[in-house]
C-alpha positions in Angstrom: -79.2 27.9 56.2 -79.8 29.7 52.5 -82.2 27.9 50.8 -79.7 28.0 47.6 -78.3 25.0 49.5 -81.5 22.7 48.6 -80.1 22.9 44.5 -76.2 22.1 46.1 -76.9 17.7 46.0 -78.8 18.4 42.4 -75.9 20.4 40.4 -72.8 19.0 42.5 -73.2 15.6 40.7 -74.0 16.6 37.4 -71.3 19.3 36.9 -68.8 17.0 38.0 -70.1 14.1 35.7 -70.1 16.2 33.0 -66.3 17.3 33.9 -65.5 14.0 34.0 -66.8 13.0 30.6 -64.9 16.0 29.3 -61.5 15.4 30.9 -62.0 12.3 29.5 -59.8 10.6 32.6 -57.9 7.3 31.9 -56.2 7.1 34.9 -58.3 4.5 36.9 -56.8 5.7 40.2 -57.6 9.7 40.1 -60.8 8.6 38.6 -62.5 6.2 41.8 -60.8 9.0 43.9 -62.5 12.0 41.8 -66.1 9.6 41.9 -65.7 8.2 45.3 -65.3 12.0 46.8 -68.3 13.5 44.4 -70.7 10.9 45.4 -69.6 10.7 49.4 -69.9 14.3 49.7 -73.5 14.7 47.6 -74.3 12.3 50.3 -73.2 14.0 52.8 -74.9 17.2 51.8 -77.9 15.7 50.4 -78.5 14.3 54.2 -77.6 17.8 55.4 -80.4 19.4 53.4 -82.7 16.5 54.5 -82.6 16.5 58.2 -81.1 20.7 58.8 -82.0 22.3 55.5 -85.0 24.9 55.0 -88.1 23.9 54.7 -89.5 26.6 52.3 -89.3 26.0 48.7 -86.9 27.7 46.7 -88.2 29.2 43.2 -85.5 29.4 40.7 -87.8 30.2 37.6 -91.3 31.3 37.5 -92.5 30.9 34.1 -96.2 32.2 34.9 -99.0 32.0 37.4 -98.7 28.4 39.1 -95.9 27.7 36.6 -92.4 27.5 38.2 -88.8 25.2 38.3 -88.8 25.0 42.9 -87.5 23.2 45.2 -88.7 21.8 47.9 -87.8 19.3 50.8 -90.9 17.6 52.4 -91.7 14.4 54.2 -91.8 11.9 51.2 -88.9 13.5 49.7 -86.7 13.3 52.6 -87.2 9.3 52.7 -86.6 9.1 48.8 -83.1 11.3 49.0 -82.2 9.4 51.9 -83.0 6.0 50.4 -81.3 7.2 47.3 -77.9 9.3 48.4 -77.4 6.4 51.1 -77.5 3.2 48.0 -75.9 5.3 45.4 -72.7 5.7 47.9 -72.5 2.2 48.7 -73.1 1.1 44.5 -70.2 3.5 43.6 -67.7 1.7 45.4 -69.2 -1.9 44.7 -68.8 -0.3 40.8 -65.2 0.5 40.7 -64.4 -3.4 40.4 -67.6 -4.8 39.2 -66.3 -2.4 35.9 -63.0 -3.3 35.7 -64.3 -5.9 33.5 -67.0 -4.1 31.3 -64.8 -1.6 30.3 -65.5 2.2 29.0 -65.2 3.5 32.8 -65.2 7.2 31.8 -67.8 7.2 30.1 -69.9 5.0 32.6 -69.3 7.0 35.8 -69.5 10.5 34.0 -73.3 9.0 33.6 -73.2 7.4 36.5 -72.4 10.3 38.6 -74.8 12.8 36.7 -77.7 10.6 37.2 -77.1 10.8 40.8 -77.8 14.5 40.8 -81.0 14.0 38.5 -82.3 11.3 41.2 -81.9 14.2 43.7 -83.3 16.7 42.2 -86.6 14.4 41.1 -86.6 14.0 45.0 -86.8 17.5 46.2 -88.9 18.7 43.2 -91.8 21.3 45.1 -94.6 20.7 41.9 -95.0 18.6 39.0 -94.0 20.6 36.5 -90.1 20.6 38.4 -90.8 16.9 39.4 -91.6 16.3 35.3 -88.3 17.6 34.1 -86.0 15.5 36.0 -88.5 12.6 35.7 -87.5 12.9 31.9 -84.4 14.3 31.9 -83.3 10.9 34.3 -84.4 8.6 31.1 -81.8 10.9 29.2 -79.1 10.7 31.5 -79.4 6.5 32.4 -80.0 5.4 28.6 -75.9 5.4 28.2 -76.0 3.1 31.2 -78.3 0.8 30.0 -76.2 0.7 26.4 -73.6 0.8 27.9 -71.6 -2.6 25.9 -72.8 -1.2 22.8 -73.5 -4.5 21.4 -76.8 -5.9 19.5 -78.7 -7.0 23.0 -77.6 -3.5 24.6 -78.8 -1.0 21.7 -82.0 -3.0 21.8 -82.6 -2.7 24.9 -81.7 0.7 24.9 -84.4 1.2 22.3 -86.8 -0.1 24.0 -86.1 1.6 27.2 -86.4 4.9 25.5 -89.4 4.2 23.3 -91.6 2.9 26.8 -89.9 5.9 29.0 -90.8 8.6 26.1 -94.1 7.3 25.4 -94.9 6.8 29.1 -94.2 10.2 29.5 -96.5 11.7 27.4 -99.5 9.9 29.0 -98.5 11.7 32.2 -97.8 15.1 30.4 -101.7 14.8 29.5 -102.4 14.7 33.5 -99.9 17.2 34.6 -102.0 19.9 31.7 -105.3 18.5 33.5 -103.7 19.2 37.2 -103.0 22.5 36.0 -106.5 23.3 34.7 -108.2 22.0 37.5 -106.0 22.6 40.5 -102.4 23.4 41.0 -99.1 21.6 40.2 -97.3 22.4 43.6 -96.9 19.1 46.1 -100.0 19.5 48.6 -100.7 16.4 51.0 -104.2 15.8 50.8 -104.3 16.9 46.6 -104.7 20.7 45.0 -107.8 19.8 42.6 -110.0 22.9 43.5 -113.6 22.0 43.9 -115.7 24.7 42.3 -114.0 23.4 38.8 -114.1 19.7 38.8 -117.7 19.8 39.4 -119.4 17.8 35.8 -115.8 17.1 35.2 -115.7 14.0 37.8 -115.1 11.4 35.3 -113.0 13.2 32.8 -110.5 13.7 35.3 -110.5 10.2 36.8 -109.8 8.9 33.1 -106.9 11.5 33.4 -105.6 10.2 36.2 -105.5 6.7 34.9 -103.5 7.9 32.0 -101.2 9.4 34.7 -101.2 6.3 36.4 -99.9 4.2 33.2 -97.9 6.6 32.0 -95.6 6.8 35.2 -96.6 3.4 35.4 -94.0 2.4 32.7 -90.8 3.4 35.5 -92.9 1.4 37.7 -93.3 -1.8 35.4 -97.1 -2.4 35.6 -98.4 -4.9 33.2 -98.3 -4.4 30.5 -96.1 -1.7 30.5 -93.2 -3.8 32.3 -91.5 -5.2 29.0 -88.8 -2.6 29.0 -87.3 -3.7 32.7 -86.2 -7.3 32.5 -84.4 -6.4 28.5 -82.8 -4.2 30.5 -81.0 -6.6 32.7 -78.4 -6.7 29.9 -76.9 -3.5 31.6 -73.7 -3.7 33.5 -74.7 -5.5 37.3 -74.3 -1.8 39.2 -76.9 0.2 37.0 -79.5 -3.0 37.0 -79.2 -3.0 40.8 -79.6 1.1 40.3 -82.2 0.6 38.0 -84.0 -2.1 39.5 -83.5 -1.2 43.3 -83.1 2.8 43.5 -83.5 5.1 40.9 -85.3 4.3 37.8 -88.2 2.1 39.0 -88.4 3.6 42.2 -89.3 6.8 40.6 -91.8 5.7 38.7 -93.4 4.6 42.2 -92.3 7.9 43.6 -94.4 9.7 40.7 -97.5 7.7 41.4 -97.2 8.7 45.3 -97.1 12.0 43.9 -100.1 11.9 42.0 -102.1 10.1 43.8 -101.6 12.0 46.9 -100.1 15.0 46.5 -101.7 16.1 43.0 -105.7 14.2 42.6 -106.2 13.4 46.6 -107.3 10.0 47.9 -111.0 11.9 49.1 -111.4 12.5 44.8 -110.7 8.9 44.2 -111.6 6.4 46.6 -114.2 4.1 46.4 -114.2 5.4 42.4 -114.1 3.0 39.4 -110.3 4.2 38.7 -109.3 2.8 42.0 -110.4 -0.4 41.1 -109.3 -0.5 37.6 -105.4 0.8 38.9 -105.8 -1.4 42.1 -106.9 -4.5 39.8 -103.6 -3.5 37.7 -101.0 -3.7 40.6 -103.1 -7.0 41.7 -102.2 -9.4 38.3 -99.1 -7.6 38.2 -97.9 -8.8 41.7 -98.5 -13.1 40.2 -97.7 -12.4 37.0 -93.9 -10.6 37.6 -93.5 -13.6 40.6 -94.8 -16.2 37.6 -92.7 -14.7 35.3 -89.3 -14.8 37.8 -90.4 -18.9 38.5 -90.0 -19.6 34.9 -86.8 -17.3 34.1 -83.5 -19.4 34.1 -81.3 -16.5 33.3 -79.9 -15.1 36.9 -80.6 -11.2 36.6 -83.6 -11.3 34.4 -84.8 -13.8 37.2 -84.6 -10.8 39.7 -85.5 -8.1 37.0 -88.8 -10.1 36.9 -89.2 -10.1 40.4 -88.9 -6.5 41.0 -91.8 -6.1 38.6 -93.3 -8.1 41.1 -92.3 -6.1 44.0 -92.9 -2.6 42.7 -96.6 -3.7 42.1 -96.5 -4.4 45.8 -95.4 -1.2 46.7 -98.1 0.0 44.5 -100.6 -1.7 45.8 -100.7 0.2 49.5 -100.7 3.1 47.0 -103.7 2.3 45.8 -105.9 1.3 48.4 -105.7 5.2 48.9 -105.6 5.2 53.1 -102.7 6.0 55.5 -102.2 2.7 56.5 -101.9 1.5 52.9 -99.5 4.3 51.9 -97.0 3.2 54.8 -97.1 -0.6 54.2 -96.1 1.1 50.4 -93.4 3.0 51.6 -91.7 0.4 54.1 -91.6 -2.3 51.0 -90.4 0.3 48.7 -87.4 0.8 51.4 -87.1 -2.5 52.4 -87.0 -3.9 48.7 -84.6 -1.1 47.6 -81.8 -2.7 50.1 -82.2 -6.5 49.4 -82.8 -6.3 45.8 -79.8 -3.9 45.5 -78.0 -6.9 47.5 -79.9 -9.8 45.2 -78.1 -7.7 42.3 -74.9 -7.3 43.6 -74.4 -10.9 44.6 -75.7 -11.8 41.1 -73.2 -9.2 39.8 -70.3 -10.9 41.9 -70.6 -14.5 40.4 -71.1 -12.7 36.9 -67.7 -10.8 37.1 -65.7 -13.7 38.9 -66.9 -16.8 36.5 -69.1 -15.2 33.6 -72.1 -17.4 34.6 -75.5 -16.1 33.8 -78.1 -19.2 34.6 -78.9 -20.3 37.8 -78.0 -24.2 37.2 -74.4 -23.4 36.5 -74.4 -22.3 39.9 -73.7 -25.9 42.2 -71.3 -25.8 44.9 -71.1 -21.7 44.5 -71.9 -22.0 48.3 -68.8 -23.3 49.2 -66.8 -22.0 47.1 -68.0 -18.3 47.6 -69.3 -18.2 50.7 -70.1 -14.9 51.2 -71.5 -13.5 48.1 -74.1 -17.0 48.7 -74.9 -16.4 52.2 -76.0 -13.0 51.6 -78.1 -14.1 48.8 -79.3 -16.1 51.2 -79.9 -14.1 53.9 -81.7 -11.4 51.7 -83.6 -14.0 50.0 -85.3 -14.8 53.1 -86.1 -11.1 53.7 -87.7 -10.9 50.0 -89.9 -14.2 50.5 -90.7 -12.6 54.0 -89.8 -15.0 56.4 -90.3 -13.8 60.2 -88.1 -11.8 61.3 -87.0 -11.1 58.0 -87.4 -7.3 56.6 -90.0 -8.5 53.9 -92.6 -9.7 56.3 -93.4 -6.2 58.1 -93.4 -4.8 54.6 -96.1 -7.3 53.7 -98.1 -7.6 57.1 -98.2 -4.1 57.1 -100.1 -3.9 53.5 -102.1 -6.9 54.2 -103.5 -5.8 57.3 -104.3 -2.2 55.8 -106.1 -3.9 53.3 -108.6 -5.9 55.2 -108.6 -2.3 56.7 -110.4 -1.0 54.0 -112.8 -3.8 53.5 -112.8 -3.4 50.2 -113.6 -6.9 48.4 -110.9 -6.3 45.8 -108.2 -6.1 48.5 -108.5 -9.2 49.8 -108.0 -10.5 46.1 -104.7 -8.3 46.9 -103.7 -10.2 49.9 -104.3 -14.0 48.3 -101.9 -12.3 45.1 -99.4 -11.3 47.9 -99.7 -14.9 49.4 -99.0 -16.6 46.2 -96.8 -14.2 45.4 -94.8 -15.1 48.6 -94.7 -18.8 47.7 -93.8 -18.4 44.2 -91.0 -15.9 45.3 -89.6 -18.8 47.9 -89.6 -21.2 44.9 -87.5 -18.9 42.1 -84.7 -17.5 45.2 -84.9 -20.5 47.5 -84.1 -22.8 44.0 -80.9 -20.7 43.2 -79.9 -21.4 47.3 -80.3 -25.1 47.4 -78.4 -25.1 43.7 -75.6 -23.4 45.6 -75.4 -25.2 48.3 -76.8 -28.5 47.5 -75.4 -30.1 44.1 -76.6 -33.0 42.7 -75.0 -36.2 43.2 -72.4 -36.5 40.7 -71.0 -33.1 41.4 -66.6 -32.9 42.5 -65.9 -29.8 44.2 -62.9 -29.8 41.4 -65.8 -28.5 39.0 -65.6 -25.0 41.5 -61.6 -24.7 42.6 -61.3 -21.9 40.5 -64.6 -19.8 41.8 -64.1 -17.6 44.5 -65.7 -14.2 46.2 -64.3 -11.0 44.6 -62.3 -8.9 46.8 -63.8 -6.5 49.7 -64.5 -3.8 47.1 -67.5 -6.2 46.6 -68.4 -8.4 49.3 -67.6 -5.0 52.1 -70.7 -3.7 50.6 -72.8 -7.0 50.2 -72.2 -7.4 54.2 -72.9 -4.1 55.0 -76.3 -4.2 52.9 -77.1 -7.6 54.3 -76.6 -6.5 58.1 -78.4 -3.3 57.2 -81.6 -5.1 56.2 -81.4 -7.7 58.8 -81.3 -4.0 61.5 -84.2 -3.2 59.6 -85.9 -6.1 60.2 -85.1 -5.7 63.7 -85.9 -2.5 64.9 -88.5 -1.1 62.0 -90.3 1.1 64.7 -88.8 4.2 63.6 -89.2 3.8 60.0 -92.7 3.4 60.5 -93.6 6.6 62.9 -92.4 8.8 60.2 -94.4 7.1 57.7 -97.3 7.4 59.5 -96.3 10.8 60.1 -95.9 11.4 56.4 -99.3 9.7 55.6 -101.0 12.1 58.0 -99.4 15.1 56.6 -97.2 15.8 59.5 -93.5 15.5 58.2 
């Protein structure tokens, strides 16, 4: 296969976003049909690059010695573009009613689409410098999403989404220089820091890296860098599951794989002051974004806080820098990409049918939309971890490789995930019984008119719920090629 087909998935979407945008399309019809075939067939070739595409990077620009825009499909990025092409299919189609009532559809899946392409090509970047470009260039192309109403709260938000994103990034621009210096920018399991230049230069560059650390760390919504995420949850439903679930945040976790891995090495950092300082981070970042979610009466900010929550677990395999760790990271991040997406989408469903935003307006929802509330309910339980639930390999698997490393400031980790868990049982499980469970004086009158939106919603809620629960099921596979990945197989 030429290897011209790796940039295919990457400029597919964001041509025909563009066209869109241009065309200007009113006809709601011809427009889902133009989206619905963009974004099924970037899927489809996206996959066909992952699993029977070539392997050796494709260079489209070299700037200058260890300076290039390539391309480059490894182990990590494979489970990123699948995790990606696979969600963004599904939201599309979940999208074309959810906006029915936000209005401005044009305009919203011109951006929509586009940012597709910019996710893909963030996932098969082959160095940092490539990796960089779409990193910023996907805070460019998702700020319309974010504003998209236009109103007071949405412009805010939009503000601040851009003022964290822009300023985040320059913290990591400072690392990617130092990379460059000191090593190379290309993707190299294991790290690329040479080690006849770092030498007198130890701590210098583990300060670096910490800067690198925060700086993606804002996508990732480590305190106190998170403040951006939960504003915006004013977004229409399908870009905060997006946002919260797939691309935004996810890449931020994505970048710090990257350069913790792939760019400074795990042998450079463990057992250095840096890991504790990052690990510490993740650590208070896990209670406080589950505190935070407990205390939040609003429905999506409730879930926006507990993604903060649940990237910082993700994160915190990262961190404890060992195989073991980094696969406990990945199966949460995969895991948590498919039941918050479905946390999001039911939340979106009783937002679009009955305009309520605060979990106590929601008693005797169970009855009266019984599917959008048993999914909830069913990926509840998989967030909280509940055996056999897709949440609690996720977690076992990063507890255990904690003890692993016997480091004392991992088991603080594991009593944060603990606590975590109970605290995340109270703020889902409390919206459940609400819905199912109404207080005394409640008439089922009060809910005749509430009912689940039509199958261009709920199709994609089952499908997302069963889809998890297989997961949970059968997680064998998913975790052979991440130990794969961690050992620099795949």
């Amino acid at each position: 296969m030429n290897s011209l087909i790796v940039i295919l998935p990457v400029l597919l979407p964001i041509v025909a976003g563009a066209g869109l945008l241009i065309s200007g399309c009113s006809d709601r019809r011809k427009r889902q049909i133009y989206v619905a075939s963009v974004v099924a067939v970037n899927m489809l070739i996206t996959l066909g690059v992952i699993f029977f595409g070539p392997k050796e990077e494709l260079t489209l620009i070299r700037f200058s010695e260890g300076m290039s825009l390539a391309f480059r499909v490894d182990g990590l990025s494979s489970v990123f573009g699948t995790m990606v092409s696979v969600l963004w299919t599904v939201t599309t189609f979940y999208s074309f009613e959810y906006m029915k009532h936000e209005g401005k559809e044009t305009k919203f899946f011109s951006f929509f689409t586009m940012s597709f392409g910019v996710v893909v090509g963030l996932s098969f970047a082959a160095n940092m410098l490539t990796f960089y470009l779409f990193y910023e260039l996907l805070t460019l192309a998702t700020l319309p999403l974010v504003m998209h109403a236009m109103d007071d709260k949405a412009r805010s938000a939009g503000k601040k989404y851009l003022i964290y994103s822009m300023s985040g990034a320059a913290f990591a621009f400072i690392a990617m220089i130092f990379i460059s210096q000191f090593g190379s920018l290309d993707f190299v399991m294991g790290g690329t820091l040479a080690a006849e230049k770092i030498s007198g230069y130890k701590d210098v560059l583990l300060t670096v890296y910490l800067l690198g650390f925060m700086g993606f760390g804002v996508k990732a919504a480590v305190f106190p860098l998170h403040g951006w995420l939960p504003s915006a949850s004013v977004a229409p439903t399908p870009v905060s599951a997006l946002l919260h679930a797939v691309a935004v945040v996810k890449a931020g976790v994505f970048a710090i794989i990257r350069l913790t891995y792939y760019c400074f090495g795990t042998e450079f950092l463990y057992g250095t002051w840096v890991q504790y300082v990052v690990m510490g981070v993740v650590i208070f970042t896990i209670v406080f974004g589950s505190t935070m979610a407990l205390r939040t009466s609003h429905f999506k900010r409730r879930l926006a806080y507990s993604t903060v929550s649940n990237l910082s677990y993700i994160l915190f395999g990262v961190v404890l820098m060992t195989p073991a760790g980094l696969v406990g990271g990945l199966i949460h991040m995969i895991f948590h990409a498919v039941i918050k997406i479905t946390l999001f989408f039911c939340a979106g469903a009783v937002l679009y049918k009955t305009h309520h935003e605060y979990v106590y307006t929601l008693e005797g929802f169970g009855k009266a939309m019984p599917v959008t509330m048993l999914t909830f309910a069913i990926s509840s339980l998989g967030l909280i971890g509940v055996p056999p639930f897709a949440g609690f390999t996720s977690k076992w698997q990063l507890a255990t490789a904690a003890v692993e490393t016997g480091n004392p400031l991992a088991y603080v980790g594991i009593a944060a995930l603990i606590i975590s868990a109970l605290l995340t049982a109270l703020y889902l499980l409390s919206v459940v019984i609400t819905a199912y469970f109404p207080k005394k004086d409640f008439r089922l009158e009060q809910v005749k008119d509430v009912a689940d939106p039509n199958r261009l919603m709920t199709v994609p809620l089952t499908l997302l719920t069963a889809a998890s629960v297989v997961l949970a099921v059968f997680p064998a596979p998913l975790i052979n090629i991440f130990q794969q990945i961690a050992a620099g197989l795949f």
